[in-house]
TIMI-501954 format. One line per field, with one value per residue (C-alpha): residue in three letters; x, y, z; residue number from 1. Coordinates in Angstrom, 1 decimal. Layout:
N
res [ALA_...]
east [X_...]
north [Y_...]
up [Z_...]
n [NUM_...]
***
This chain:
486
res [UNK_UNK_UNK_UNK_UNK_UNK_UNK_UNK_UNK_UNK_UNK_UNK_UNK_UNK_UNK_UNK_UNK_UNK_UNK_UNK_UNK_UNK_UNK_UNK_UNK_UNK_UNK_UNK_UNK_UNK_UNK_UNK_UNK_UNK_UNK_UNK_UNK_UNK_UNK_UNK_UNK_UNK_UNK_UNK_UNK_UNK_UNK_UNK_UNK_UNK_UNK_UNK_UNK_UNK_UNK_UNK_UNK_UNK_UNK_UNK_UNK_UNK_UNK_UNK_UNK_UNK_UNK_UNK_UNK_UNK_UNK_UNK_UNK_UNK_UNK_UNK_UNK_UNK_UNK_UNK_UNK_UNK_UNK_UNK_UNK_UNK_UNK_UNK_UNK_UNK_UNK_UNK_UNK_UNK_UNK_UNK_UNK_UNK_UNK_UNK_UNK_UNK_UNK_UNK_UNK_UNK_UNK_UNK_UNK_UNK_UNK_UNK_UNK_UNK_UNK_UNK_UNK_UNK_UNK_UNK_UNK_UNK_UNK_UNK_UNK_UNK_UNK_UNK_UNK_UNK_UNK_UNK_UNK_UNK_UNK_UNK_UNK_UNK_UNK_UNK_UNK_UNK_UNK_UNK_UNK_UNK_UNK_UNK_UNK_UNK_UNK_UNK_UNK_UNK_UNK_UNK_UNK_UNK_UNK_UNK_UNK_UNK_UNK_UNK_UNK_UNK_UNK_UNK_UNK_UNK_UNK_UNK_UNK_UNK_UNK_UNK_UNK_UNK_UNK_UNK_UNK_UNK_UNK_UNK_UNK_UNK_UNK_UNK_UNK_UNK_UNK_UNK_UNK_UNK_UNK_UNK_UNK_UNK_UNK_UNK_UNK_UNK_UNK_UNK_UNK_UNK_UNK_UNK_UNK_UNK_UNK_UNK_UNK_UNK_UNK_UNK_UNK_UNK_UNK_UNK_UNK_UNK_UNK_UNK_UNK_UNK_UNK_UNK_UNK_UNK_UNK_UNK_UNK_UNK_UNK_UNK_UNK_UNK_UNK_UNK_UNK_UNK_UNK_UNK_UNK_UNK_UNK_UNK_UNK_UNK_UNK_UNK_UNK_UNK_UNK_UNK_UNK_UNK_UNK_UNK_UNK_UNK_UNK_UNK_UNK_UNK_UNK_UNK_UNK_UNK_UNK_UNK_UNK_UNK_UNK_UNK_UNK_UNK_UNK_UNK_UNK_UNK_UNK_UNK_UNK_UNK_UNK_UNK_UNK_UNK_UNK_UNK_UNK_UNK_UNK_UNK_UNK_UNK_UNK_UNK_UNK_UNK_UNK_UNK_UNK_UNK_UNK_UNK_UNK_UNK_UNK_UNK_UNK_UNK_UNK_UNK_UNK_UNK_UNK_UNK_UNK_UNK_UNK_UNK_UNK_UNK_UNK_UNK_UNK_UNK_UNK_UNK_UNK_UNK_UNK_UNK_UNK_UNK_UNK_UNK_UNK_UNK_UNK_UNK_UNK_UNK_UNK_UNK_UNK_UNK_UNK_UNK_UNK_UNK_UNK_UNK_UNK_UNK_UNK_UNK_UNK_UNK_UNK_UNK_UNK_UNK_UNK_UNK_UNK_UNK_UNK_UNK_UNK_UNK_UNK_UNK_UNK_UNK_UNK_UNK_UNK_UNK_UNK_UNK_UNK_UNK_UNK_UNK_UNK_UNK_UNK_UNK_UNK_UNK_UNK_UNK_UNK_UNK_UNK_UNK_UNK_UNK_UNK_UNK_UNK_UNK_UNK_UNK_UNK_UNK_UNK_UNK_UNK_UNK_UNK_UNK_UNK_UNK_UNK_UNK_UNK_UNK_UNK_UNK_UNK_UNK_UNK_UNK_UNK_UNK_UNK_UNK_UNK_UNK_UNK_UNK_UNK_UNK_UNK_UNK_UNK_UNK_UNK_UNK_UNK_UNK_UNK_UNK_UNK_UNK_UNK_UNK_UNK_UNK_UNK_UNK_UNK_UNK_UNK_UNK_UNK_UNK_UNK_UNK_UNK_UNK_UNK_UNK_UNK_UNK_UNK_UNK_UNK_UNK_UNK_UNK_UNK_UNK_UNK_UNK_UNK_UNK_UNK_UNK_UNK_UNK]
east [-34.3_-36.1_-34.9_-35.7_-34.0_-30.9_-31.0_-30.8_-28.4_-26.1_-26.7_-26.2_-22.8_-21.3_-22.3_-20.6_-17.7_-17.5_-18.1_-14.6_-13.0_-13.1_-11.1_-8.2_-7.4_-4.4_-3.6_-2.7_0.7_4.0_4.5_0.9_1.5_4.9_4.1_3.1_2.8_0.3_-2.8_-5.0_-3.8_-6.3_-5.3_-4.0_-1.7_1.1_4.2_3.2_4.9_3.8_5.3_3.3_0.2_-2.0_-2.9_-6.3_-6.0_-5.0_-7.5_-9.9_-8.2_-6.9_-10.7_-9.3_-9.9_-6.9_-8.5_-8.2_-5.0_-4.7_-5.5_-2.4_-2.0_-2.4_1.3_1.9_2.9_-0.5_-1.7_0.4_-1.1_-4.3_-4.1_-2.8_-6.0_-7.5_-10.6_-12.6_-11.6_-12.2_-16.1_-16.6_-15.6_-18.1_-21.0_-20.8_-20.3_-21.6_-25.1_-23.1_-21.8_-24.7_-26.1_-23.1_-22.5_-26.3_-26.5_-23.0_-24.8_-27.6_-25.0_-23.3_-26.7_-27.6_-24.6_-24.9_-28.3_-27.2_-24.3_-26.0_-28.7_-26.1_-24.4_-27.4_-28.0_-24.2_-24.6_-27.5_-26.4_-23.5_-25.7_-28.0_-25.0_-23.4_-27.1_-27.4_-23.7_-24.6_-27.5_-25.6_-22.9_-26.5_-27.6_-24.3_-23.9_-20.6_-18.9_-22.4_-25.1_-25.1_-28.0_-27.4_-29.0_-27.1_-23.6_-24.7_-25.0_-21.9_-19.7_-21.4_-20.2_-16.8_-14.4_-13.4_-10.0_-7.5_-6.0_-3.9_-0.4_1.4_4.8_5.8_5.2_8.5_10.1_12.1_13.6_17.9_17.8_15.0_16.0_19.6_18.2_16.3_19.6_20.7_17.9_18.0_21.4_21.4_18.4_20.2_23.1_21.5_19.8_22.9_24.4_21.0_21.6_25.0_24.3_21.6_23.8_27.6_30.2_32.4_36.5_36.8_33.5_35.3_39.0_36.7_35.9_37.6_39.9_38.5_34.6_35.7_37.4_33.8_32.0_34.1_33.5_29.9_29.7_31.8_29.6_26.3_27.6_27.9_25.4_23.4_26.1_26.1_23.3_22.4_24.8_27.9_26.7_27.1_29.5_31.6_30.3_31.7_34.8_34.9_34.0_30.6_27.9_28.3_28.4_25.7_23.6_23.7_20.9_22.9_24.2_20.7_17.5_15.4_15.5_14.2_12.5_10.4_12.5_11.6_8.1_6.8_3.7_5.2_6.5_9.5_6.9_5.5_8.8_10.1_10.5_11.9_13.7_12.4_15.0_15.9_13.3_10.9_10.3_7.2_4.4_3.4_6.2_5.9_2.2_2.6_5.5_3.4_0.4_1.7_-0.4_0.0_0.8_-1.8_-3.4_-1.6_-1.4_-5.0_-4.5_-2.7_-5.9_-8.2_-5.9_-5.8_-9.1_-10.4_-7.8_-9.1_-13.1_-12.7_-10.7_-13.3_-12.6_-10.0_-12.1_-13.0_-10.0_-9.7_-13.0_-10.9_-10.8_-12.8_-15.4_-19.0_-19.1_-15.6_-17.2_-19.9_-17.8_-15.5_-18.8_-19.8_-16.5_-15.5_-19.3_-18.3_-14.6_-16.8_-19.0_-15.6_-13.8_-16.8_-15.5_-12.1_-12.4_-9.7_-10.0_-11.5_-12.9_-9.2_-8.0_-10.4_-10.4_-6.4_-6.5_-9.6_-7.4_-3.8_-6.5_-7.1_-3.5_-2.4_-5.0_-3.6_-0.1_-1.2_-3.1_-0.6_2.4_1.9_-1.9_-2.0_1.5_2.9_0.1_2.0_5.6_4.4_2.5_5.9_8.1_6.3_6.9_10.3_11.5_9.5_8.3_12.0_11.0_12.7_11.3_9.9_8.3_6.7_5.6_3.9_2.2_0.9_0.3_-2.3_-3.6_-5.4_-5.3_-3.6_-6.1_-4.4_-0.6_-1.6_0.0_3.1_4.0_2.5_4.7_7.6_7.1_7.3_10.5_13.7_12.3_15.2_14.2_10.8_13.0_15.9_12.5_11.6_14.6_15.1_11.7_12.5_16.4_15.7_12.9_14.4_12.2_11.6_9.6_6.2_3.7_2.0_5.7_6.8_3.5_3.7_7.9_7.0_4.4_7.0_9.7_7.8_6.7_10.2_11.1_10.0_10.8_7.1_6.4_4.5_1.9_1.1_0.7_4.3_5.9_3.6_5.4_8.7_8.3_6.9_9.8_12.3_10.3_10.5_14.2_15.1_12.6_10.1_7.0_6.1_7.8_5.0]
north [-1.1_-2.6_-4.4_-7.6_-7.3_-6.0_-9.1_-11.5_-9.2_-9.5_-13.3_-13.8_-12.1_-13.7_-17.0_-16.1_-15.0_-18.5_-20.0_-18.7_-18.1_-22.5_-22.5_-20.7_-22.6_-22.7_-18.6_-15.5_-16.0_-14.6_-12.1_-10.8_-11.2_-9.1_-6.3_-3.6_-3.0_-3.3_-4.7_-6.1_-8.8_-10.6_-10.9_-14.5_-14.4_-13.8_-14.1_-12.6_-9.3_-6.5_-6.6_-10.1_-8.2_-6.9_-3.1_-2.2_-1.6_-5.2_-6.6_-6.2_-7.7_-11.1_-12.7_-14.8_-17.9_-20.4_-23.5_-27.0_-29.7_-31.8_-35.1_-37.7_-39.2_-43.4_-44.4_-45.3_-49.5_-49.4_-48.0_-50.2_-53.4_-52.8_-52.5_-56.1_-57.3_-59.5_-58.3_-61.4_-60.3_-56.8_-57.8_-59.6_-57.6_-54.6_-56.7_-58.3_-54.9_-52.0_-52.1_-52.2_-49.0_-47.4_-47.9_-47.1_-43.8_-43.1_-43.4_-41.0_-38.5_-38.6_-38.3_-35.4_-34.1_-34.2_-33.5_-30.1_-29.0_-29.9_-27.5_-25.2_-24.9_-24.8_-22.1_-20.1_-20.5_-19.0_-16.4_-15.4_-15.1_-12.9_-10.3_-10.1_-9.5_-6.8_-5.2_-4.7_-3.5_-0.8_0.2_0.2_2.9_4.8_5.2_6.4_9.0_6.8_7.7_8.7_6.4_8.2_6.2_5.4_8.7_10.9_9.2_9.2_13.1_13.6_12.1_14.1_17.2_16.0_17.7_15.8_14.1_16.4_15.8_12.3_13.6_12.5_11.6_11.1_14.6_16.2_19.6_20.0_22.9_22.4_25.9_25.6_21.9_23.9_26.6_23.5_21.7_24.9_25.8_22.2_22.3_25.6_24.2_21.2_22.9_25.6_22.7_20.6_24.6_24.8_21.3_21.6_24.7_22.9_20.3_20.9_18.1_18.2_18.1_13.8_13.3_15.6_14.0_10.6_11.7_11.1_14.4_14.8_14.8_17.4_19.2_19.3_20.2_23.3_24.3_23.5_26.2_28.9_28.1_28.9_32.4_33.7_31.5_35.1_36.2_33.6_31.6_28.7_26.8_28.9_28.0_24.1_25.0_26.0_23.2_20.8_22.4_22.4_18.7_19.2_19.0_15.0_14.9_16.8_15.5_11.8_10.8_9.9_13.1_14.5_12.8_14.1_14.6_16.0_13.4_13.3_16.4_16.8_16.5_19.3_20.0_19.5_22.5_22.0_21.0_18.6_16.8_16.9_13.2_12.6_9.5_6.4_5.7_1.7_0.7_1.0_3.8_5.5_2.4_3.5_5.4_4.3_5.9_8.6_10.5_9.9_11.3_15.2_17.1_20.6_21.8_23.7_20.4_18.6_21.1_20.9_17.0_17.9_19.1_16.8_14.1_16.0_16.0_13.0_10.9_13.0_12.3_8.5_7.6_6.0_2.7_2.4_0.6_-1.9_-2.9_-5.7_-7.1_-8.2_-8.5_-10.6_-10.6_-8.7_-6.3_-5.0_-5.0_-3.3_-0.2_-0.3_1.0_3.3_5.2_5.2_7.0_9.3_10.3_11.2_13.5_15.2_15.0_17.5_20.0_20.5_22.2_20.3_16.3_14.1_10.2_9.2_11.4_10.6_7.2_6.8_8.7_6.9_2.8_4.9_6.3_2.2_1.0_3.7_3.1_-1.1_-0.2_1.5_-1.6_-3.7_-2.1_0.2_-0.3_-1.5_-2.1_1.2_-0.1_-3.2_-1.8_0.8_-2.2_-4.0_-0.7_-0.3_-3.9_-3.6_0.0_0.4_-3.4_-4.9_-7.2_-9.5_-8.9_-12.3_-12.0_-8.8_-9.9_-12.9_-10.6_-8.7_-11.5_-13.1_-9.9_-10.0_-6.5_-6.1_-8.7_-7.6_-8.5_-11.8_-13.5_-12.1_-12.0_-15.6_-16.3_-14.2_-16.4_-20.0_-19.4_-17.0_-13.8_-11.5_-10.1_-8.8_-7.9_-6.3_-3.7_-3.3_-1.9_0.4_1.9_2.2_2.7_6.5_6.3_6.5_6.0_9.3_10.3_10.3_7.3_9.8_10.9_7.9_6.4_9.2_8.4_5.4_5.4_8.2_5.6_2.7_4.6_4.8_0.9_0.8_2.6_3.3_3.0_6.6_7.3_9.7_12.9_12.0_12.2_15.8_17.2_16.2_17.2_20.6_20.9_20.7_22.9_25.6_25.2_25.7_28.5_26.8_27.4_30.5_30.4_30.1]
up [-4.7_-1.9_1.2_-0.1_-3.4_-1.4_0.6_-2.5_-4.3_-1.2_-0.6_-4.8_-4.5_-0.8_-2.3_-5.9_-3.1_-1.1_-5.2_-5.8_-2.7_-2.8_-5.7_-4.4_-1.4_-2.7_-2.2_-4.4_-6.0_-4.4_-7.1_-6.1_-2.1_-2.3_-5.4_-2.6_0.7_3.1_3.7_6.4_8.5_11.1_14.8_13.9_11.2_13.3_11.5_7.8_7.2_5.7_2.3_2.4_2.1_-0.7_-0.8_-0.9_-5.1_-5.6_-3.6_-5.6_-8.2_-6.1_-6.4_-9.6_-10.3_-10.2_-12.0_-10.5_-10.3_-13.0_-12.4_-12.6_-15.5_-16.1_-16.6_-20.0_-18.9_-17.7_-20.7_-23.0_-20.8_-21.8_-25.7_-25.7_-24.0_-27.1_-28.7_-27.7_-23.7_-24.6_-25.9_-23.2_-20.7_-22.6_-22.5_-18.9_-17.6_-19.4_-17.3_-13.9_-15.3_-16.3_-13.0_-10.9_-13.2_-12.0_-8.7_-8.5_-10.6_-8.1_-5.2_-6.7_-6.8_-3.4_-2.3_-4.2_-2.9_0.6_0.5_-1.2_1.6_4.0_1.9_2.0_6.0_6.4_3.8_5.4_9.1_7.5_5.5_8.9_10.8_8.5_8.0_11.9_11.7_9.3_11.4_14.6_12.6_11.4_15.2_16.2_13.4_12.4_8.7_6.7_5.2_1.2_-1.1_-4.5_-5.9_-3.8_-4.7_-8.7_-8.1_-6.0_-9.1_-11.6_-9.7_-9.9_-12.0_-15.8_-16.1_-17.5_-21.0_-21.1_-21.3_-24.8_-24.1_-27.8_-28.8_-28.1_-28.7_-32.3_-31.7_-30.1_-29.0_-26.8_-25.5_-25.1_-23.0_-21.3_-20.3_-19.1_-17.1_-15.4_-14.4_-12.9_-10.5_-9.8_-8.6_-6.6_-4.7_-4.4_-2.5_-0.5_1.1_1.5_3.7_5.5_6.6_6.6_6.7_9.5_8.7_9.5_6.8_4.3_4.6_4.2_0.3_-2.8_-3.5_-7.0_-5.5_-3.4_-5.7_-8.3_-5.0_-4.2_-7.9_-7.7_-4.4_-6.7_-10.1_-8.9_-7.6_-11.2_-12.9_-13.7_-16.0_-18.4_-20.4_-22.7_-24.2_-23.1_-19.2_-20.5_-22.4_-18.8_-17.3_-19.2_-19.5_-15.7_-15.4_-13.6_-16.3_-16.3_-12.4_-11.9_-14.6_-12.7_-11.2_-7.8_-7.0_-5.8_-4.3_-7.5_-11.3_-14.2_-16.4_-19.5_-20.1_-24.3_-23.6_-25.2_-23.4_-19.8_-17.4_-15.2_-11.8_-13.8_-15.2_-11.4_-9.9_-6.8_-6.5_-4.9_-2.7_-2.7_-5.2_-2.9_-0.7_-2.0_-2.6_-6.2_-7.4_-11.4_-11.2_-9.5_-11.1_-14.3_-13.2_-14.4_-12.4_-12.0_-9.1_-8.5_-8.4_-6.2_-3.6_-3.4_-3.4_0.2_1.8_0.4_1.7_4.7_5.0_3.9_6.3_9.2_8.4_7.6_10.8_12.1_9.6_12.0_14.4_11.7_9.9_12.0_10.3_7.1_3.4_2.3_4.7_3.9_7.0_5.8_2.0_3.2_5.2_2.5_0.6_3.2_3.3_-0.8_-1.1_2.0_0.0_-3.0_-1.1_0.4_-2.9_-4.0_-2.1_-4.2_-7.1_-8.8_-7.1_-10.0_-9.5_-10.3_-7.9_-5.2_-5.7_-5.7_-2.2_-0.9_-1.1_0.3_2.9_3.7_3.2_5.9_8.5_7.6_8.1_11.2_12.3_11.7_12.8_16.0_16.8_20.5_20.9_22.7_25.4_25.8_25.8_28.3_30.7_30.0_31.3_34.4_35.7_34.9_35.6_39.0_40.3_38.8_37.2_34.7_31.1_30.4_33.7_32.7_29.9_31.3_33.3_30.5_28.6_31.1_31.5_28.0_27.5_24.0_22.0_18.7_20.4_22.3_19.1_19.3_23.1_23.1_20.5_22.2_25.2_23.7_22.1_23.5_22.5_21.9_19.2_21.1_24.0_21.3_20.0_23.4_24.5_21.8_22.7_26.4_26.5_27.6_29.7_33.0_36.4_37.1_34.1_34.9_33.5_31.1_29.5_29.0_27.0_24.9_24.0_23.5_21.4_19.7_19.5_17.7_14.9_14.0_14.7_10.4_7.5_6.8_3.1_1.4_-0.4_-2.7_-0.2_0.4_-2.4_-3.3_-0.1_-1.2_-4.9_-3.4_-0.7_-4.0_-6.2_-3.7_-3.0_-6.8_-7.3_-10.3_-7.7_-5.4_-1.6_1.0]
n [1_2_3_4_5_6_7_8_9_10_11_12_13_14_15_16_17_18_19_20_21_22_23_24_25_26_27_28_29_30_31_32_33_34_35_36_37_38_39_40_41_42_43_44_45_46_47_48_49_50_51_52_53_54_55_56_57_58_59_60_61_62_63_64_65_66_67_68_69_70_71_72_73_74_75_76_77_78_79_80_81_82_83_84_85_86_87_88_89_90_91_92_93_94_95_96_97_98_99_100_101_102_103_104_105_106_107_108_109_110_111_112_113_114_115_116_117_118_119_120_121_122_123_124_125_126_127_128_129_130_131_132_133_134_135_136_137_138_139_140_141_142_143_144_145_146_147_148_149_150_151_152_153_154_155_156_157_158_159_160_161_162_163_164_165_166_167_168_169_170_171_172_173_174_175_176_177_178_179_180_181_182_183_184_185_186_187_188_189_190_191_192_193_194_195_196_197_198_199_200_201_202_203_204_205_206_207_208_209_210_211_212_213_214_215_216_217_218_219_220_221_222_223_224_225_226_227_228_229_230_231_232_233_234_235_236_237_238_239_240_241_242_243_244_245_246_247_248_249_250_251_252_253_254_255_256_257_258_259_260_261_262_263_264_265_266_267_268_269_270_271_272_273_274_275_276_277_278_279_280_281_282_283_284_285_286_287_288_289_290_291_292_293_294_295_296_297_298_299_300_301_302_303_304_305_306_307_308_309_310_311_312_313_314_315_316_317_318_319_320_321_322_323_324_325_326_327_328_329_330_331_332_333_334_335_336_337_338_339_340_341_342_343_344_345_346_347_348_349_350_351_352_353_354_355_356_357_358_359_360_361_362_363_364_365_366_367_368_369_370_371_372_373_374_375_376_377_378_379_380_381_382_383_384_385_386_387_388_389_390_391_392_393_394_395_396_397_398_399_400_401_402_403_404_405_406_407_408_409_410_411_412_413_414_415_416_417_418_419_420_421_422_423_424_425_426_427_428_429_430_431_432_433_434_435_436_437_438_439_440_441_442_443_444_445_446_447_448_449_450_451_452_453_454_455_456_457_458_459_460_461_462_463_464_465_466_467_468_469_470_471_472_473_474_475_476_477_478_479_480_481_482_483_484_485_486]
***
């Protein structure tokens, strides 16, 4: 394709973009705003949170069109006025008037007209400032050997090296046989207990937290520690068969006793890694918890989905530096391109890492580096000016901040200590506290930035991806024995 077809394809589609973007003035819904977790937020939009922002799945999806108001209505008196105008007033009124309609409908028609082709020249003048100015962006990241510039041929030939989707799963075909689904809820419930004996070793209650327990829960613990010491001598349905006499097999079968479960457990073609789930603690602690524990990869698979996360994370860091850019905006559109072809050309390297597969990790990759953007980026800089003022000039905190403030230093903060300032604050001062509280005077300016920084990634309970939830599934699988130790 050459450069001037490229030119008219992009101003066709930033014009179809500021077509539709017109007609939804009005915003994405609240269901859509608050479904997941993060997005990109602009240096301005000071108070939206992050559960206020689309991921970078559903934006591409948020470019719908939302119609137009309905006009209001003529009330019905109005109405009902009219239709007892006589006949002879409503003839004359037609005939005195129809050609000053005809001429009036005209000349709006030939307004509307103009109108039109003058924003549409205008259009066209904006559209094209924007293509030039993401064109020399892209050159300027070509120069500097930024991310990788992959042409349309290369990218066709990096996904037809890619590996084909595995068989679709079916759920409805289920084992028949009650021995082997016996053996099955055997098997289970011997796992779940040794787990429930390797975390209680882990992390022993002290003598206060174990008087604080019901007596019965206590007592089903004790004989959970004693069960698993003989689970070798018996099997099937005489070790349920014990269970239930004991009173365990109904505790330890709840979901609420463990931070995991087996599920899909009759499926017939499924292994015991792939039936593992953890469990998405509070509804919402992993960000796409309903796909992934029904994506049924092997594990085989999704330990290599570790390193190609790994991997790809570490060679498309440098979007970092233009988040701030923006959905919808055509430079961000256009490195959005840049690094989806550069995560096919690493995805080739994995044996096992299909489109799906690389796509899925390629928009996490861009809803981390937004969470990061959005959450910490820049602001251990102005917690660390702020400490410094106040631990070794004593200084107030609102006059520190000032200070930093007028600095200009933080351009991606100036929102929020402007808005800090205007009204009381606390709750800035409250964070910044809580990220300073143990940073005496002594410790040298190098420490403390670094504790700092430490300290606010733990301000939030970051949502997780994907990767996440592989090292947890792994973590359990390892504990209960159904995957090789390391």
């Amino acid at each position: 394709m050459s450069r001037h077809h490229e030119a008219e394809k992009a101003v066709g589609e930033e014009m179809a973009h500021q077509s539709s973007t017109r007609k939804q003035r009005a915003g994405p819904s609240r269901q859509a705003r608050l479904r997941h977790p993060p997005g990109t937020q602009t240096a301005d939009s000071s108070h939206s949170t992050i559960a206020e922002l689309p991921t970078a799945r559903e934006k591409q999806q948020q470019q719908q069109s939302r119609g137009n108001l309905a006009s209001k209505s003529t009330p019905r008196s109005a109405v009902q006025k009219l239709t007892r105008r006589s006949s002879n007033d409503a003839c004359a009124g037609r005939s005195s008037s129809g050609s000053d309609r005809n001429s009036a409908s005209a000349a709006a028609r030939r307004g509307k007209e103009l109108i039109t082709a003058d924003e549409k020249r205008r259009l066209t003048e904006e559209v094209m400032k924007k293509v030039q100015e993401a064109d020399l962006l892209i050159q300027q990241l070509n120069e500097l050997g930024v991310g990788e510039d992959i042409s349309q041929e290369e990218l066709q030939c990096y996904y037809q090296q890619l590996p084909r989707e595995p068989p679709r799963v079916d759920t409805f075909l289920e084992l028949d046989d009650e021995e082997e689904i016996s053996r099955l809820q055997a098997r289970h419930a011997l796992c779940r207990i040794k787990y429930y004996k390797v975390t209680q070793e882990q992390g022993r209650k002290d003598d206060a937290e174990l008087e604080e327990e019901y007596y019965h829960v206590r007592r089903v613990k004790e004989k959970l520690k004693c069960f698993v010491e003989h689970e070798t001598e018996l099997e099937g349905d005489h070790i349920l068969h014990r269970l239930d006499k004991e009173g365990l097999l109904a505790y330890i079968e709840e979901d609420y006793t463990l931070d995991w479960s087996f599920q899909y457990r009759t499926v017939a073609t499924l292994d015991d890694y792939q039936r593992l789930v953890p469990e998405n603690g509070g509804g919402c602690e992993y960000v796409h918890w309903d796909d992934y524990r029904e994506y049924f990869h092997k594990y085989e698979i999704e330990l290599e989905y570790l390193d190609f996360w790994e991997e790809l994370s570490k060679k498309l860091k440098w979007m970092e530096d233009y988040i701030h850019f923006g959905w919808p905006t055509l430079k961000w559109r256009r490195i959005c391109s840049r690094g989806e072809s550069q995560a096919i050309k690493i995805a080739t390297g994995f044996s096992n890492i299909t489109v799906r597969l690389a796509h899925a990790a390629y928009y996490e990759c861009i809803d981390d580096m937004n969470m990061e953007y959005c959450w910490y980026k820049e602001l251990d800089g102005v917690y660390f000016e702020i400490w410094k003022r106040v631990t070794k000039l004593k200084k107030s905190f609102r006059e520190a901040l000032d200070e930093v403030y007028k600095l200009d230093m933080f351009p991606l903060r100036q929102h929020v200590m402007k808005y800090a300032l205007e009204s009381d604050g606390l709750e800035f001062e409250r964070e910044f506290h809580n990220c300073t509280e143990d940073i005496t005077e002594e410790v040298t300016e190098e420490k403390a930035q670094d504790l700092i920084a430490d300290a606010i990634t733990k301000l939030r309970t970051r949502p997780k991806f994907y990767a996440q939830y592989i090292k947890k599934k792994i973590e359990i699988a390892r504990a209960i024995g159904i995957i090789p130790q390391v």
